[in-house]
C-alpha positions, 0 to 999 in steps of 0.5 A, spaced: 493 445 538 494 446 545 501 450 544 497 455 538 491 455 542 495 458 547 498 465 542 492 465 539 488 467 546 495 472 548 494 475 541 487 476 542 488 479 549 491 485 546 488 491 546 485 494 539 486 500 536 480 503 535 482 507 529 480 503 523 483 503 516 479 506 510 479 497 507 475 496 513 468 499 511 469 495 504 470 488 506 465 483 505 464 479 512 459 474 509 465 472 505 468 465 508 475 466 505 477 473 506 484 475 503 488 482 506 494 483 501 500 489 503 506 491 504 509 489 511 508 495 516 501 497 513 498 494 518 495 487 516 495 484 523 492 490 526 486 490 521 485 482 521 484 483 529 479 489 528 476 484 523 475 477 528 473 482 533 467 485 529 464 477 529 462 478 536 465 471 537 467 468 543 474 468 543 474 460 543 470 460 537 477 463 534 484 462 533 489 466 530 495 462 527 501 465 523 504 461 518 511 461 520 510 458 527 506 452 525 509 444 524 501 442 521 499 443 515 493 450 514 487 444 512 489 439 518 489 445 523 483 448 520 479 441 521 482 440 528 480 446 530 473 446 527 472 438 530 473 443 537 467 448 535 471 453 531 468 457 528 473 463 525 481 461 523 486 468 522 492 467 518 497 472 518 504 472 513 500 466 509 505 466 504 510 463 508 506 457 508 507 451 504 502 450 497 498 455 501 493 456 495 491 448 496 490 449 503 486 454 503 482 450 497 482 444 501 479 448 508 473 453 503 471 446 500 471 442 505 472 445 512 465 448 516 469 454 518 470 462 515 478 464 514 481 471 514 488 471 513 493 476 510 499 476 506 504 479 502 502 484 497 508 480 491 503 474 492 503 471 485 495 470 486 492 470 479 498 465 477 498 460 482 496 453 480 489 453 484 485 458 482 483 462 488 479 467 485 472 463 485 473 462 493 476 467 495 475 475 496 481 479 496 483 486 498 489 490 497 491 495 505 495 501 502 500 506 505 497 511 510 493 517 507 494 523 510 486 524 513 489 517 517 495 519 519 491 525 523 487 521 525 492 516 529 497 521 530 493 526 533 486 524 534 483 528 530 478 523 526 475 527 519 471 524 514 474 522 506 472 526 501 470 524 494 476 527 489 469 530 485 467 534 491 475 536 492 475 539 485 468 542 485 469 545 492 476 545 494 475 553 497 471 551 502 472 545 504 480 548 506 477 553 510 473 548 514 479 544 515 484 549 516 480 551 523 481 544 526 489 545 524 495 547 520 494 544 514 501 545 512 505 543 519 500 535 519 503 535 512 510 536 513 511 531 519 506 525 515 513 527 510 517 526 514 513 519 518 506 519 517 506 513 510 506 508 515 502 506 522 508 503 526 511 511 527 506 510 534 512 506 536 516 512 535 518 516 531 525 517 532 526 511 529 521 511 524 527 511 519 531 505 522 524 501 522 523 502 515 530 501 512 528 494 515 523 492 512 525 495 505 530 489 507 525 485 509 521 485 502 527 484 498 530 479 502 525 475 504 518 476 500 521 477 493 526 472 493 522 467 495 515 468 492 520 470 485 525 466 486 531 471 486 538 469 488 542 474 493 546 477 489 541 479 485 537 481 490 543 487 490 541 489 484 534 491 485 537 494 491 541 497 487 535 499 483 531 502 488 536 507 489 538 509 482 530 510 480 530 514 488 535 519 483 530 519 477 527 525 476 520 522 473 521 526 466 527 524 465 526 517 466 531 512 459 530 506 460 536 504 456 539 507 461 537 504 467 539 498 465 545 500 463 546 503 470 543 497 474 548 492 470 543 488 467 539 487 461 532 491 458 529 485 459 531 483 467 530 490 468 522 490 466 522 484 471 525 487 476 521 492 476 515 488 475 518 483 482 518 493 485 511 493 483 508 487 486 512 489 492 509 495 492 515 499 493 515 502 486 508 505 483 509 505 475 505 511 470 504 509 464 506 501 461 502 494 461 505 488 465 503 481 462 508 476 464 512 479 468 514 484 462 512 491 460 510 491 454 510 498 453 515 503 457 514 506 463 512 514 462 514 515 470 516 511 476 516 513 484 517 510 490 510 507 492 509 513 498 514 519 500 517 516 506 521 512 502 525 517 499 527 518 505 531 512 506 533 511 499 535 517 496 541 522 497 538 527 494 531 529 494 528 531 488 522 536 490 518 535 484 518 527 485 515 528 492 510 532 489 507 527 484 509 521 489 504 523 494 499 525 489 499 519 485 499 514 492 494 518 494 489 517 488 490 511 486 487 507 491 480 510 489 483 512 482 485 510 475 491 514 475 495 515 467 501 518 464 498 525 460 501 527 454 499 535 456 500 535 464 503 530 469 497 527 470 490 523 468 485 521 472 479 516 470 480 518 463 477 525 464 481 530 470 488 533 468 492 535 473 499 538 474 503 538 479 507 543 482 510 548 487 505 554 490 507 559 484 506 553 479 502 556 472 497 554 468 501 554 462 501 547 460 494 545 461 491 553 459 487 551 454 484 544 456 477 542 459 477 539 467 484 542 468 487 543 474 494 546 477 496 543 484 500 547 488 504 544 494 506 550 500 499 553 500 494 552 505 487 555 501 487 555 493 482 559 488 480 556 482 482 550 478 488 551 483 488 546 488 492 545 495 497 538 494 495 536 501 487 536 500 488 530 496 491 527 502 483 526 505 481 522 498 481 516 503 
């Protein structure tokens, strides 16, 4: 105890950011379990410390753990530390502790003492044997939006704005924005760095950084959480690069098995395993049971900068609708449209496309709207793609 108590006052010396992420003004403190899920590099750790720091405790009332550094099981450091005055126990990377569902069972039933711990977004939560859902509140940490990325990178801190006032005022609010910068210049660097927060440890090796941890993901997380063997892991490597190559549209199934080198089936699993990582975002098809019953309309890469490692040719439409979708779909409900590219929450269409994009498809539909990368101010029911950036 005295070894973890030692990190977890280093961990705490450390300064904290003061930006905070769009998930903090969301979470429940009063809840006693508190689970953060994400993908590695969006900044779980971060957002847990900005969490303890907001208890006001003392920092001998706390104790920061994580799981890959300890020889205790998760109850018994909980209890000892609670026996000490403990009040609020930090779990970082929980899914590298062993039965951690258990554990995390035993401490919300039995130990006096409130829990945040983070974990990987591949979690099989809603499969584990112990039901945590009665117990514990969960929250999904996104990708960086565009509105956040500003505000880290060049400290310019705007507020979100709802998807209905965008559509219902988009002239205005571009205007306004444009007098505090260049719309199109912030945009084109969160291209090319801005989906991830790690870019203020440099921006030169942005790249390299995020190549390891796409290797991280597939090597560590989802094959232990999906017990995938290596060469497996290859083939969904292999995967990501031939999805990277699709354009949405023409997306075959059939043909993407055939590619990969596996079966119909192992592929809806693969895909599944990308999914839950959050390395892939599919539009249109349901899972149950690590299955698609229906076929996916569209797949993208969960956030833009990805294609930046993992395609060699860079399909402007797919970046277009990537962004679109990362965007949106934290705060909305995102489908295939049969007219258009997109629904979103059953009722606005949207096409997505460049600055000279028509409104051909989607003429003669109501709450309709064109979006247009490479402009600054739209007029009408066309849209700037980079407003869509601020939805959060």
């Amino acid at each position: 105890m005295q070894k973890l108590l030692e990190l977890s006052n280093l961990y705490f010396s450390l300064p904290t950011p003061k930006f905070k992420r769009y998930l903090f003004k969301e979470i429940d403190f009063q809840s006693k379990l508190i689970g953060i899920l994400g993908q590695r590099g969006v900044g779980k750790t971060t957002l847990i410390k900005q969490l303890a720091d907001s208890y006001n405790l003392p920092t001998s009332k706390m104790l920061y753990i994580s799981a890959d550094n300890i020889v205790n099981t998760l109850s018994e450091i909980a209890i000892k530390f609670s026996s000490f005055g403990g009040e609020l126990l930090i779990i970082d990377e929980i899914h590298k502790a062993e039965n951690f569902a258990l554990e995390l069972k035993t401490i919300y039933d039995f130990v006096n003492i409130k829990v945040i711990f983070s974990g990987s977004s591949a979690l099989e939560i809603e499969n584990s044997k112990v039901d945590l859902s009665r117990r514990a509140l969960f929250y999904e940490l996104g990708s960086l939006s565009l509105r956040e990325f500003i505000a880290i990178k060049y400290e310019l801190e705007l507020e979100a704005i709802s998807l209905e006032n965008i559509l219902n005022n988009h002239q205005e609010i571009a205007q306004k924005i444009k007098k505090e910068f260049k719309p199109l210049e912030y945009f084109n660097n969160y291209k090319l760095f801005g989906a991830y927060p790690f870019f203020t440890e440099g921006e030169k090796s942005y790249n390299l950084r995020l190549n390891e941890i796409i290797n991280i993901i597939l090597d560590s997380e989802v094959a232990t959480i999906y017990n995938v063997d290596s060469d497996k892991i290859n083939t969904i490597r292999k995967l990501l690069h031939l999805l990277c190559a699709c354009v949405p549209m023409e997306l075959n199934i059939q043909n993407l098995a055939k590619e990969s080198g596996i079966s119909r089936n192992t592929l809806y699993s693969y895909l599944y395993y990308l999914q839950k990582a959050n390395l892939i975002e599919i539009i249109g098809g349901d899972f149950k049971n690590k299955k698609l019953l229906n076929k996916p309309d569209k797949i993208y890469l969960e956030n833009i900068n990805l294609y930046n490692i993992l395609c060699d040719n860079q399909n402007s439409g797919s970046l277009r609708e990537s962004f679109f979708v990362s965007q949106l779909k934290q705060k909305h409900s995102v489908k295939y449209a049969y007219h258009g590219d997109f629904t979103v929450d059953d009722k606005y269409i949207f096409e997505v496309g460049g600055k000279n994009k028509s409104f051909k498809q989607i003429k003669d539909i109501s709450d309709s709207f064109v979006v247009a990368d490479d402009i600054e101010i739209g007029f009408g029911n066309k849209i700037p793609l980079w407003l869509f950036g601020f939805v959060y």
